[in-house]
C-alpha positions in Angstrom: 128.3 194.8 89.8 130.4 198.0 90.1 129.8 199.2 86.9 125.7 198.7 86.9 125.4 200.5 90.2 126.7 204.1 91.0 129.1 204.3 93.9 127.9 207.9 94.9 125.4 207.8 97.9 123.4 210.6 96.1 123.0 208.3 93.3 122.4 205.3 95.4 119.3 206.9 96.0 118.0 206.9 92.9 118.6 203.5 92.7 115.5 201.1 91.9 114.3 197.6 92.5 113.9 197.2 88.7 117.9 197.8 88.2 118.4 194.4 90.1 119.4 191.0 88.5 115.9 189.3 87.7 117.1 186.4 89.5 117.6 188.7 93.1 113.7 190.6 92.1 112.4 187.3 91.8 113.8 186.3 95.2 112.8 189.4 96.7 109.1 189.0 95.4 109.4 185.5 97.1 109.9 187.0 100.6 106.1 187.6 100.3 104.5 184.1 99.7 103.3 182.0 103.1 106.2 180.6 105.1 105.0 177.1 104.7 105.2 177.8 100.2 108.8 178.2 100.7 112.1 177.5 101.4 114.8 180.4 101.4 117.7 177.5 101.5 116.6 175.8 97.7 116.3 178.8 96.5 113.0 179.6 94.5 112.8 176.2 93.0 110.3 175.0 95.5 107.7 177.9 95.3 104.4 176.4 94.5 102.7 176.3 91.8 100.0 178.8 92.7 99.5 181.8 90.6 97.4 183.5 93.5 100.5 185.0 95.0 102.1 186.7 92.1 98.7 188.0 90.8 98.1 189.2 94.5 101.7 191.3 94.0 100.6 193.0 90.8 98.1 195.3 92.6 100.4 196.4 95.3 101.5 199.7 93.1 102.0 200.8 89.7 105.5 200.2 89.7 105.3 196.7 91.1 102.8 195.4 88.5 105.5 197.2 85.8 108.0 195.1 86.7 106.2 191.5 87.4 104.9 191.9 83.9 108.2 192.2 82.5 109.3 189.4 85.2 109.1 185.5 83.2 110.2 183.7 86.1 107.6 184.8 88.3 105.5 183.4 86.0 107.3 179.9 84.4 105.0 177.5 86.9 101.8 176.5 85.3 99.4 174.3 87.0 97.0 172.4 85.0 94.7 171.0 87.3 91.6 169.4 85.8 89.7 167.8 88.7 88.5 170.7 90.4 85.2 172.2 90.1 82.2 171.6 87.9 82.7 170.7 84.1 81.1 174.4 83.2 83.5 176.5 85.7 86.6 175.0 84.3 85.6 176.0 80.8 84.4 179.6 81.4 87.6 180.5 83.9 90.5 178.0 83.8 91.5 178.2 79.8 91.7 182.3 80.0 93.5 182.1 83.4 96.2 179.9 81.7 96.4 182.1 78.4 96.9 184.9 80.5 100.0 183.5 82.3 101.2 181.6 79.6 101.7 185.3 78.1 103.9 186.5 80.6 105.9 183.6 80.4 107.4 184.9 76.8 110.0 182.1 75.4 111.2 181.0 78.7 111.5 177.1 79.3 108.1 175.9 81.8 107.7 173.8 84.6 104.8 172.3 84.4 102.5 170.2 87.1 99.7 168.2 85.3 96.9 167.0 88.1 93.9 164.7 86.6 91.9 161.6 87.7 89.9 159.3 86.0 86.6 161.7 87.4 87.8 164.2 85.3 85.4 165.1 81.9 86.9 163.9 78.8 86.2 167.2 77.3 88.2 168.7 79.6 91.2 166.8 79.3 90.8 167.3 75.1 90.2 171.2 76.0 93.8 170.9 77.7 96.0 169.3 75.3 94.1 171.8 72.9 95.6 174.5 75.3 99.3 173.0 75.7 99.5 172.6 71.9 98.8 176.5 71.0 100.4 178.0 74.3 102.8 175.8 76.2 104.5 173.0 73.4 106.0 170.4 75.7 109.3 171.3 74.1 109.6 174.6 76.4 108.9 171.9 79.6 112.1 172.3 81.6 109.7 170.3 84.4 107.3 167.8 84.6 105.1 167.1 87.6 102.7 163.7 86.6 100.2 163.4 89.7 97.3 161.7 89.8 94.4 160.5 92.5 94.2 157.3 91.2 97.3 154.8 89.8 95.8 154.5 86.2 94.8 157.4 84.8 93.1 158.2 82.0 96.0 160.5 80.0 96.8 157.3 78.5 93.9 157.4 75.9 95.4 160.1 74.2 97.8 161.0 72.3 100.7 163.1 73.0 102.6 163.3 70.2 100.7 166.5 68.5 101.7 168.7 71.7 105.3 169.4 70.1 108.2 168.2 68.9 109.6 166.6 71.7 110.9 167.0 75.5 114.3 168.5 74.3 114.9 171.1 77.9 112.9 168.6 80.1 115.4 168.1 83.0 112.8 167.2 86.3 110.4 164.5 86.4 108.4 163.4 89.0 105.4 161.0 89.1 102.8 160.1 91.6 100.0 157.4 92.0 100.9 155.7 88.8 103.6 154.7 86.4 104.7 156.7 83.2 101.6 155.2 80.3 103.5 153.8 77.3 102.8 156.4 75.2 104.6 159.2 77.7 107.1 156.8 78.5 108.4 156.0 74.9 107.6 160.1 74.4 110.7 160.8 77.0 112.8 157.8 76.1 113.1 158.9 72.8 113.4 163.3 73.5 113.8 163.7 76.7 118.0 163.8 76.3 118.4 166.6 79.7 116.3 164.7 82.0 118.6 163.8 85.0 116.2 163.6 88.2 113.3 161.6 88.4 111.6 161.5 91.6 108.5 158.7 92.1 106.2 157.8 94.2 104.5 154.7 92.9 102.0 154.1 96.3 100.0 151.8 94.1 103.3 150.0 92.3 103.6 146.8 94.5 99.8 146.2 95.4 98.3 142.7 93.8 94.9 143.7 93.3 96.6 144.7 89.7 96.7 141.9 87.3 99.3 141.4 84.6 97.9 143.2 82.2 97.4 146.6 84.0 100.5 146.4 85.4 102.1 146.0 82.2 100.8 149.3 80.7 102.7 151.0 83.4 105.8 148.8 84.3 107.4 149.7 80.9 110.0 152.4 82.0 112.0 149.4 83.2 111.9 148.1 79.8 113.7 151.6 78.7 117.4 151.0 79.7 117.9 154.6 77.4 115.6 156.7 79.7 117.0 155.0 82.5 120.8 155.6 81.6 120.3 158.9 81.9 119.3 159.3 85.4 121.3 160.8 87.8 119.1 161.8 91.0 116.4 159.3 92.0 113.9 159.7 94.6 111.7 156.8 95.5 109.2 157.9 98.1 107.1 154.4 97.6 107.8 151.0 97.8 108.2 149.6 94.3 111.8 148.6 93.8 111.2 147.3 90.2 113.0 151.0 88.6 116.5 150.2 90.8 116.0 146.4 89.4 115.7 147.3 85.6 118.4 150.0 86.0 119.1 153.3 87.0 123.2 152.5 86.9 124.9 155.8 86.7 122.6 157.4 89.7 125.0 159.5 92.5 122.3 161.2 94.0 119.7 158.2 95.8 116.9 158.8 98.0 114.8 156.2 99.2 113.9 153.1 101.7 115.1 150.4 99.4 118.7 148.8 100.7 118.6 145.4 98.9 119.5 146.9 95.5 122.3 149.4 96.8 124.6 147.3 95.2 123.3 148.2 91.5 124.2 151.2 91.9 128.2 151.9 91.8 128.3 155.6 90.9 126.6 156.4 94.2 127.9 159.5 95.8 125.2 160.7 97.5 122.4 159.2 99.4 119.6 159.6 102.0 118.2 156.2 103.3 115.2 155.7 105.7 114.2 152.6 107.5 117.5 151.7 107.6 118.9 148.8 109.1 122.0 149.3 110.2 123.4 146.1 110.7 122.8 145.2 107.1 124.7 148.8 105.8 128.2 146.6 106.7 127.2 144.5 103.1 127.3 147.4 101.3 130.5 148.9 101.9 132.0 148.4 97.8 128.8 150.6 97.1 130.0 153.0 100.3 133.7 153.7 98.8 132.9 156.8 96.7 130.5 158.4 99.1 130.6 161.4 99.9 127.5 162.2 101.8 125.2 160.4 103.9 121.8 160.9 105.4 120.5 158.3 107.4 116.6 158.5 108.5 116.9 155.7 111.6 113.5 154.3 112.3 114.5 150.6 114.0 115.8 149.6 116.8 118.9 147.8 117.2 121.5 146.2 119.0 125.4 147.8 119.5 126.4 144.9 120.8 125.6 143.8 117.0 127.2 146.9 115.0 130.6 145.9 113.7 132.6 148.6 111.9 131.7 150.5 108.4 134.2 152.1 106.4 133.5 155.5 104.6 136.9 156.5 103.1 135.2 159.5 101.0 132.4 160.5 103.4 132.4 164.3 103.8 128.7 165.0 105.4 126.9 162.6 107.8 123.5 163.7 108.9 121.4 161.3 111.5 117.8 161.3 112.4 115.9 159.5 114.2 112.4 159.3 115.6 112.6 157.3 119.0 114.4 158.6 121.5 115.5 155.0 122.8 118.0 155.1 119.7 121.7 155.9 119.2 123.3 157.1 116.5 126.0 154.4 115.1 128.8 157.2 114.7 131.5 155.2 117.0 131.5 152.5 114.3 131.6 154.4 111.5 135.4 154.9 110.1 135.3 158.9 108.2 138.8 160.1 108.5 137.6 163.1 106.0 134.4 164.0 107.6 134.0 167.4 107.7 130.4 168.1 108.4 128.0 166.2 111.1 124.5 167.2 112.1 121.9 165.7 114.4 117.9 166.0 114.1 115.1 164.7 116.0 111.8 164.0 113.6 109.7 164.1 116.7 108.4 168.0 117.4 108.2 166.6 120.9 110.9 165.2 122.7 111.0 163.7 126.1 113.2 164.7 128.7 116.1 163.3 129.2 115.8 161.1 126.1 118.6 162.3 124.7 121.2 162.5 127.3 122.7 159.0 127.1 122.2 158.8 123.6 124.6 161.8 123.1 126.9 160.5 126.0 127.7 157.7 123.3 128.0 159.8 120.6 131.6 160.4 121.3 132.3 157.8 123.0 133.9 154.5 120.7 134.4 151.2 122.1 137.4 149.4 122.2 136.7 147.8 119.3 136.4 150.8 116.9 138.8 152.7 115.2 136.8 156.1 115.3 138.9 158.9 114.0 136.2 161.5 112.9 136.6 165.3 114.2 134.5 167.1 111.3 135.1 171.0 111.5 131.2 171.6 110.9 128.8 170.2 113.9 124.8 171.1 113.8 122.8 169.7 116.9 119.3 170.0 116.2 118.5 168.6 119.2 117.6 170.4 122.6 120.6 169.8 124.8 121.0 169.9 128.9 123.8 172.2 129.6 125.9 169.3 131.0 125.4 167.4 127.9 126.7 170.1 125.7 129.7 170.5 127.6 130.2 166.8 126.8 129.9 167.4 123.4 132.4 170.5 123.0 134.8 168.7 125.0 134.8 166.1 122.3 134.7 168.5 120.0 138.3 170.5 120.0 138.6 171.0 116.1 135.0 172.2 115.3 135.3 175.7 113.7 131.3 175.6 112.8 129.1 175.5 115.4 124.8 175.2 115.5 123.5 174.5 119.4 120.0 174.0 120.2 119.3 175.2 124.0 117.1 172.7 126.2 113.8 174.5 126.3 113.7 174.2 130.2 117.2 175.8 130.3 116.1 179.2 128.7 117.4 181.4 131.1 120.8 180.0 131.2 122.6 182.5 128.8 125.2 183.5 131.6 126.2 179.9 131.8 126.1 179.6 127.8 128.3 182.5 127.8 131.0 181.2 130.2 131.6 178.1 128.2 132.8 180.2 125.0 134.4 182.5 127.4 136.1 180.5 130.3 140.1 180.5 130.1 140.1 183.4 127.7 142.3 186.9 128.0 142.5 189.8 125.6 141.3 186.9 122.3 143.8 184.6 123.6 143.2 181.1 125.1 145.7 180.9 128.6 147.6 177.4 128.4 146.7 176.6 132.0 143.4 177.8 131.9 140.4 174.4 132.2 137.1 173.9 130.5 138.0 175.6 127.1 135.7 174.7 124.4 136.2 174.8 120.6 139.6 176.3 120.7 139.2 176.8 117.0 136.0 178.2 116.9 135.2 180.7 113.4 131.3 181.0 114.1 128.6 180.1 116.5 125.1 179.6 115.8 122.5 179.5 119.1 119.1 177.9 118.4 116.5 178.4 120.7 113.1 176.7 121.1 110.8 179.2 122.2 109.8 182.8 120.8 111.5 185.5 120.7 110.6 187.5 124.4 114.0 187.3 126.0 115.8 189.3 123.0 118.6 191.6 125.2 119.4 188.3 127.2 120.3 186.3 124.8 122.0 189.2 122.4 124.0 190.2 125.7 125.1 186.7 125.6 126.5 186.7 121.6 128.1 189.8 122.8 129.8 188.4 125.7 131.0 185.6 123.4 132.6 187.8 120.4 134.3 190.1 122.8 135.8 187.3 124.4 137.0 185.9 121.3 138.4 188.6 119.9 140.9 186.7 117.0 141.3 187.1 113.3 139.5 184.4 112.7 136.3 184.7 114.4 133.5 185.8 113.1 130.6 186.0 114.8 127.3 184.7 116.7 124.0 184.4 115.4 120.8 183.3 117.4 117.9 182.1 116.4 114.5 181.2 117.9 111.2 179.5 116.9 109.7 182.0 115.1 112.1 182.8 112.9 113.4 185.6 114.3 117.3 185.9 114.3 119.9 188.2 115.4 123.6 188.5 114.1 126.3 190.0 116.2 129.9 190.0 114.5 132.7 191.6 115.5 133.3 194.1 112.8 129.4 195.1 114.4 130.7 195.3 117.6 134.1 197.2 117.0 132.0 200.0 115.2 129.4 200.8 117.8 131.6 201.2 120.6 134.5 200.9 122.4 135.8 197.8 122.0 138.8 197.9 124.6 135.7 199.7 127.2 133.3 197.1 126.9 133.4 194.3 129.4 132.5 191.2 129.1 130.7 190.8 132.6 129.0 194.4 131.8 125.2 194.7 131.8 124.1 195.1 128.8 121.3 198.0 128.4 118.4 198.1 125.9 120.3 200.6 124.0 123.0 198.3 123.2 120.4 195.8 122.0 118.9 198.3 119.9 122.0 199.2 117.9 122.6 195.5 117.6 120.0 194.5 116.1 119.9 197.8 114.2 123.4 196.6 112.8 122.1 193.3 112.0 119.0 195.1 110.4 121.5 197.2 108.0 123.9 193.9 106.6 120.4 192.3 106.5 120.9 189.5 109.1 118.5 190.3 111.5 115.2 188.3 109.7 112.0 188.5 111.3 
């Protein structure tokens, strides 16, 4: 990086958005799509595929529309939707549309989405394998999305095999409202060598208004143990268990709402399970041994009294949710001597109060019975917490060096009291021995969440300062809040120890708007502060 960018600040200056890595313009260019297209923490992997946006970009300036064009991944996500509009519209405008980005693409692999139903015009469908053949060879297709309105569609009266050589990059499948037809299916079994992650969601799979014969024109990737071998990430969002029965062995990454076949699947490493059952996860412990993570979606009700103990020698990263708040998260009988990270989520937006107060009482709390052992260094709460509930947590909490918080909406103008649990018993960045109520001893970072917008800025900023001044060791590094609308502020200590005084400032010191403003200004110049 040094030696592409001048160190001089005169020559800084002259430094343009077009000298950046394509990967960083093309994540700066995202910055501009609707909140609800993306998601900043997979990267740009889940932008839509929407060419509106991009196109939108180009006639910003002169320099912008220089750069998209020589920009292939802005452009590598081609929709071909063929359901949409009259027979005469999608002639006259859709074919030019996709030349055009199919252009800008240059030789870069595709991900491609594919959207049809059996309304769709036969001529239109011919038109678009027409299109794919001359522009977009399934052997650039580092992607496939299959989805269709209807679980049989019509694709399978055609024939694929003129559209290239093969899927030789295809790495991505995923498939909706319908199996793979034979002719696709044998297609990928027999090219497709880099796929790894399949992700289905077969709504129509299980239903028995299907007879034999239909379901037989679809049911054949379970006949393709080749295919199947090479899976490594499966997603099933619907109900059809038939693709863990017929194989699937060397998955690691699972998501899905199927338990009774966990045991086919011995390379498991990573899974996210919904429904689940948790007096029935006990029977899967040989399948458990070489997990490492473990998301658990709880959406029964059960018994403790009934829980006996699980044993997750490998687990690393435990994440529960749940969408009553009359449950409790089985954490006391799980046995996770490495854990390391654990986070907590409510998949309600509203919670009732007091819901969660004696389910978090029992977080921490084991019964006799259990040999709980678990002190991860990394906790999230994503749950609004009463101030007396927190302190329960943090007290059971002593070798957390991560922190994320979410503040009790009716609680909003507690930051004093915030502030004195990360401050209480501390002198000059050093805990005193005799001192009571000290939280977190080991504390790195500290991250605030709260559930309302962002009108109350210098309170709760005076509150992160409060908290870095206290802690004033090596190690620490900072406090970050964050409120509903995705506004954030950062305050670190290096922040801190160059705007001012750092020996002057005191802690119980009101905090003017000034000192706010050359907070966040700080913030503003590393690019934390993110409105």
């Amino acid at each position: 990086m040094s030696q592409d960018f001048p160190s001089s600040s005169a020559a800084r200056r002259h430094t343009t958005i077009d000298r950046l890595p394509p990967e960083l313009i093309t994540l700066i260019f995202s910055c501009f799509y609707p909140i609800s297209y993306r998601d900043l923490r997979d990267g740009c992997e889940n932008w839509p595929f929407d060419i509106r946006f991009p196109t939108l970009l180009l006639g910003v300036c002169r320099k912008w529309r220089q750069i998209l064009s020589q920009m292939p991944l802005m452009w590598r996500k081609i929709l071909f939707e063929m359901y949409q509009g009259s027979k005469s519209t999608w002639t006259d405008r859709v074919p030019e549309r996709l030349k055009w980005q199919l252009s800008m693409t240059g030789t870069i692999s595709l991900d491609i989405a594919w959207y049809a139903d059996e309304s769709t015009d036969q001529s239109i469908i011919v038109n678009m394998y027409a299109l794919i053949t001359n522009y977009a060879p399934i052997n650039r297709w580092r992607s496939l999305r299959y989805n269709h309105a209807n679980p049989f569609p019509r694709i399978r009266d055609l024939d694929i095999a003129p559209m290239g050589e093969g899927f030789d990059l295809l790495e991505f499948l995923y498939t909706e409202g319908g199996y793979l037809e034979s002719t696709l299916a044998r297609s990928l079994d027999r090219s497709a060598l880099c796929l790894r992650e399949w992700h289905i969601s077969d709504w129509y799979g299980s239903e028995a208004d299907f007879d034999e014969e239909e379901q037989g024109k679809y049911g054949n990737t379970i006949l393709l143990p080749d295919l199947q071998a090479r899976i490594t990430t499966f997603v099933n969002e619907g109900w059809d268990d038939r693709h863990l029965r017929g194989g699937l062995k060397n998955v690691t990454h699972l998501t899905g709402s199927i338990q009774e076949y966990l045991r086919l699947l011995p390379s498991l490493t990573h899974a996210r399970l919904f429904e689940s059952n948790l007096e029935e996860l006990r029977n899967f412990q040989m399948v458990f041994i070489n997990l490492v993570s473990l998301k658990l979606h709880l959406e029964r009700e059960w018994e403790p009294e009934d829980m006996q103990i699980i044993h997750l020698p490998k687990l690393q990263h435990l994440m529960i949710s749940w969408d009553s708040g009359d449950e409790k998260a089985p954490i006391a009988w799980m046995v996770m001597p490495l854990l390391r990270r654990l986070e907590f989520s409510f998949n309600l937006h509203f919670i009732p109060d007091n819901c969660m107060d004696i389910g978090l009482w029992n977080f921490f709390h084991a019964p006799k019975e259990s040999h709980y052992q678990s002190d991860p260094s990394t906790l999230v709460i994503d749950i609004q917490l009463k101030l007396d509930v927190l302190i329960t947590v943090l007290h059971h909490s002593l070798s957390t060096r991560e922190l994320t918080i979410t503040i009790d909406y009716h609680e909003r103008a507690e930051d004093e009291t915030v502030a004195s649990l990360f401050t209480l018993g501390m002198e000059d960045g050093r805990f005193v021995e005799s001192a009571e109520g000290v939280y977190c001893p080991h504390l790195t970072s500290l991250c605030i969440r709260l559930p309302w917008e962002r009108n109350d800025l210098g309170r709760w900023v005076g509150c992160a300062w409060k908290i870095v001044k206290a802690r004033n060791h090596d190690m620490f590094e900072g406090v970050r809040v964050q409120w509903s609308d995705s506004s954030e502020s950062v305050v670190l200590k290096e922040h801190v120890r160059a705007l001012l005084n750092w020996n002057d400032f005191q802690t119980d010191a009101f905090v003017s708007p000034d000192l706010v403003d050359a907070c966040v200004g700080a913030s503003s110049y590393w690019g934390l502060d993110r409105l």
